[in-house]
C-alpha positions in Angstrom: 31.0 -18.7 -32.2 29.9 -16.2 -34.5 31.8 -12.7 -33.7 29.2 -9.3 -34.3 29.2 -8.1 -37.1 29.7 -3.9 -37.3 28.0 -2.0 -40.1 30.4 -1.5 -43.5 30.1 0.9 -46.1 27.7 0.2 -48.5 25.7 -2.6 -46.6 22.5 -2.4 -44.9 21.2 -4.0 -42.2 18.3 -6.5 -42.3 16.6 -5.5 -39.6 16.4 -2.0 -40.3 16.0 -2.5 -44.1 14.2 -5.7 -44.8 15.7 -8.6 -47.0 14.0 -8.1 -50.7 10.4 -9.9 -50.8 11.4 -11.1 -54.7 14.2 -13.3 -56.0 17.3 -11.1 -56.2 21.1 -10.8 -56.7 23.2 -9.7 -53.2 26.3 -9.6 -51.6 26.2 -10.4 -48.0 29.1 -9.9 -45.3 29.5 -13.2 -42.6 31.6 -12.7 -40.0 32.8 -16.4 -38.5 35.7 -17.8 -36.3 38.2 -16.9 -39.4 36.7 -13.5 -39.7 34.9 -11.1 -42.5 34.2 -12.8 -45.7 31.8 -10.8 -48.6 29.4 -13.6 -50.8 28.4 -13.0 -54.4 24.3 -14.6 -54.0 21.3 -15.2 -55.0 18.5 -14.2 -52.9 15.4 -17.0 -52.6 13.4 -15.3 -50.4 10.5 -17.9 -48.8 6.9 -17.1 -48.3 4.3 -19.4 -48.7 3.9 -19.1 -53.3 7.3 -20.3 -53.4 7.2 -23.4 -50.6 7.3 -26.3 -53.0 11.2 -24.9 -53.9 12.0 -26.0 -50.3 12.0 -30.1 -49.6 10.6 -29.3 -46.2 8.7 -26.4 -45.5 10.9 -24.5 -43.1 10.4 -23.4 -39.1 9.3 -20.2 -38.0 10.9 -17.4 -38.4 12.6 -18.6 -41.5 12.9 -15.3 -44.3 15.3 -17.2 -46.9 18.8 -18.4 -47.9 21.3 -16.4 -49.7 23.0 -19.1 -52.2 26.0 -18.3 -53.4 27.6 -18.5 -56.7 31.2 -20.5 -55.7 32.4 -22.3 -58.0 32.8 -26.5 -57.1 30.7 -25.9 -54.3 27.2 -27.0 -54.8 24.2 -25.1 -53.0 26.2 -23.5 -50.2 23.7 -21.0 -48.6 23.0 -19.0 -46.0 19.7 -18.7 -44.1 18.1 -15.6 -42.5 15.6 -16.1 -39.7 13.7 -13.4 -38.0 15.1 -15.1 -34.3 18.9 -14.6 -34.9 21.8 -13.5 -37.2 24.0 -16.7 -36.9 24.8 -16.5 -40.6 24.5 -12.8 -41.9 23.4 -9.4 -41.4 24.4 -7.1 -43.7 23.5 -7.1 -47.4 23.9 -4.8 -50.4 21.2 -5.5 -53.9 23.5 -6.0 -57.0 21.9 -3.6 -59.4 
């Protein structure tokens, strides 16, 4: 299960400052079963210009996925959907 996460300095929260409309650079906090970790990602934010990016067009809800830049790991993102916060909350724009 996914433990809260708290605000941090530095971070905003998505749902009182909406995720960025435009393809961005982010950090993002997830808080999991092993605790706090901070991402390095890209922001793909999805509307309905941009659908052909996504093999499937996605459920409702869906705002984007925050793809990180790990090394040997390919594609790992995380989504954001308007329902829930199962993967993260907090974000802060790299300038």
């Amino acid at each position: 299960m996914i433990k809260k996460t708290v605000s941090k300095e530095g971070y905003v929260n998505r749902h009182a400052t909406p995720l960025p409309t435009q393809k961005t650079n982010m950090y993002i906090i997830t808080n999991d079963f092993d605790g706090e970790h901070e991402y390095l990602c890209e922001w793909l934010p999805y509307s309905h210009k941009n659908a052909g990016m996504w093999a499937e067009l996605p459920g409702k809800g869906y705002l984007g996925t925050a793809r990180t830049f790990m090394v040997n790991v390919i594609n790992r993102g995380f989504d954001a959907w308007e329902q829930n916060d199962s993967e993260f909350v907090l974000y802060k724009i790299v300038n």
